[in-house]
C-alpha positions as CSV (number, residue, x, y, z in Angstrom):
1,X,-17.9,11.4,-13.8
2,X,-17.9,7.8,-14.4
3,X,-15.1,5.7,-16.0
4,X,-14.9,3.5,-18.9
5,X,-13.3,-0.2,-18.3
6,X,-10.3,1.0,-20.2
7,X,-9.9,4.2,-18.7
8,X,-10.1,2.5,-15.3
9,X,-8.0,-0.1,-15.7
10,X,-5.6,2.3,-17.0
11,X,-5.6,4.0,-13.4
12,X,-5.1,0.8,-12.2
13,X,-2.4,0.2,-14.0
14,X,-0.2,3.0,-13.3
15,X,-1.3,3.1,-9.6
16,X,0.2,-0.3,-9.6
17,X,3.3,0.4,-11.6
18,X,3.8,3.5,-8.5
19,X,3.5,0.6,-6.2
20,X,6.4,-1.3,-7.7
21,X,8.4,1.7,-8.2
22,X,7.8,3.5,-4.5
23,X,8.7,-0.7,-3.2
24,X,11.7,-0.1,-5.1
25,X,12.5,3.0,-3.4
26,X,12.0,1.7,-0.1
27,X,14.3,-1.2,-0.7
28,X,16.8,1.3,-1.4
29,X,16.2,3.6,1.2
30,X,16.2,0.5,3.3
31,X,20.3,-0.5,2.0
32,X,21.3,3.0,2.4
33,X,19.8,3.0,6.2
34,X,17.3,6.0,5.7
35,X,14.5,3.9,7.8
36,X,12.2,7.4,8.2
37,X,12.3,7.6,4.2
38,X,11.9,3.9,3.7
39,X,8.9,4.1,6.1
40,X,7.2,6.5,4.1
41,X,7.7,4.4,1.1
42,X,6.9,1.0,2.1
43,X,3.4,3.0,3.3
44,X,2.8,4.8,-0.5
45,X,4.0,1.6,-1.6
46,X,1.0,-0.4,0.1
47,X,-1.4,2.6,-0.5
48,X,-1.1,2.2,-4.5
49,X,-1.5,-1.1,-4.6
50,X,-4.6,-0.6,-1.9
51,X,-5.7,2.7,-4.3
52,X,-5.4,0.2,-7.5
53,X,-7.4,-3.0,-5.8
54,X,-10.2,-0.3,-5.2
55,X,-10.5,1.9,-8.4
56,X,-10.7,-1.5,-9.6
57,X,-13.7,-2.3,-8.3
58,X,-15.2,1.0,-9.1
59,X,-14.5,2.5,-5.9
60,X,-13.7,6.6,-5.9
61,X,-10.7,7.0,-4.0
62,X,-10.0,10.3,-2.5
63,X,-8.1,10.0,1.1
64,X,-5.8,8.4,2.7
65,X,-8.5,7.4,5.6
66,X,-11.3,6.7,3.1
67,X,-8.7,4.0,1.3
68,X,-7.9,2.3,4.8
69,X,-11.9,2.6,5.6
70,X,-13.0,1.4,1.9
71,X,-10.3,-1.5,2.1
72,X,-11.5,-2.9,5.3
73,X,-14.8,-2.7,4.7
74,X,-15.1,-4.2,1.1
75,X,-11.9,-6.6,1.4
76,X,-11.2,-7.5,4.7
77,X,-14.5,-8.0,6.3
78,X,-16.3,-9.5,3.1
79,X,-13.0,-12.2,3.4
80,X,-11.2,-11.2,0.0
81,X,-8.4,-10.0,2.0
82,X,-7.2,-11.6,5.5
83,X,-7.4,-9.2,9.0
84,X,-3.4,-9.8,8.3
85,X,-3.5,-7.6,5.2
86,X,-5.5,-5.3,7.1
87,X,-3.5,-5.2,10.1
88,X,-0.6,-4.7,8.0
89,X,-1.6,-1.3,6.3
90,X,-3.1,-0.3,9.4
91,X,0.3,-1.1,10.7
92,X,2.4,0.3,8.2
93,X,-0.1,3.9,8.2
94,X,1.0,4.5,11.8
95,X,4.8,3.7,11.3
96,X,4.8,6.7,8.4
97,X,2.6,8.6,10.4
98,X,5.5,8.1,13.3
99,X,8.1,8.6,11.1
100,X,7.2,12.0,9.3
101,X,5.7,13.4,12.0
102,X,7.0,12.7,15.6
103,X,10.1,13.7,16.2
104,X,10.8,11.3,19.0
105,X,9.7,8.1,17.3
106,X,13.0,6.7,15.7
107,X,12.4,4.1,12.6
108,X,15.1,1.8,12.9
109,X,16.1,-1.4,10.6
110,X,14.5,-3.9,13.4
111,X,11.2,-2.1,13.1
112,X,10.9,-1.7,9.5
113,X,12.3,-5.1,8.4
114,X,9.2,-7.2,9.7
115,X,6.9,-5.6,7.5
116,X,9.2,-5.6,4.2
117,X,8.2,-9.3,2.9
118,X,4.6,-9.4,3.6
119,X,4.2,-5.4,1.5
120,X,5.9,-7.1,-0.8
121,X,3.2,-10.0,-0.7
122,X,0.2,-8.1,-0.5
123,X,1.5,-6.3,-3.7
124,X,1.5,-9.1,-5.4
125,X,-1.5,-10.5,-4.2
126,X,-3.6,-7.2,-5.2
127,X,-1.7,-7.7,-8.5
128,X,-3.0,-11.2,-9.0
129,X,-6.9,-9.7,-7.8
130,X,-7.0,-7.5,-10.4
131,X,-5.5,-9.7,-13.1
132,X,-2.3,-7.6,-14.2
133,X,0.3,-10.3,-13.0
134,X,1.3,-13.3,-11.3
């Protein structure tokens, strides 16, 4: 089933608006030192905007590898997107993965801080690719 531009761009819109929210959480995860919950939502965080950027561009998104594959092959090879953005979900897929599902990898505030800003950035950059804001 295809979508129309408006039904799309709906999807985008609200996959961004989970972006913002899930950021949100994280940062208060974050103040109330819960690192394993804030690493899971810096990571959904990043994988809105990431879902958004691609249903944008008519991309059918329907896994969590196939939006890390689709990304780096449409966006960060072709240039739209720098290896830094794609190092940086890469990077922040393996911390959740860590913290949800090893029970000897401890998330602390010195390995989650680094990669605050620049989620933060790519955000906004996919925000500003797909036209909804800054």
């Amino acid at each position: 089933m295809s979508l129309t531009n408006e039904e799309r761009q709906i999807i985008v819109n609200l996959e961004l608006e989970k972006a913002q929210t899930t950021f949100e959480a994280m940062e208060l995860c974050a103040r109330e030192k819960a690192f394993e919950s804030a690493a899971n939502r810096i990571y959904y965080a990043a994988f809105h905007a990431v879902s958004a950027l691609l249903i944008h561009n008519g991309f059918n998104v329907k896994s969590h590898r196939g939006v890390m594959a689709l990304f780096g092959e449409h966006f960060i090879r072709t240039g739209f997107f720098t290896k830094a953005d794609g190092a940086l979900f890469s990077d922040l897929v393996i911390m959740r993965d860590n913290a949800d599902y090893n029970c000897f990898y401890e998330i602390t505030e010195e390995k989650l801080t680094p990669y605050i800003e620049p989620t933060r950035q790519l955000i906004a950059k996919i925000k500003r690719y797909v036209g909804t804001e800054q």
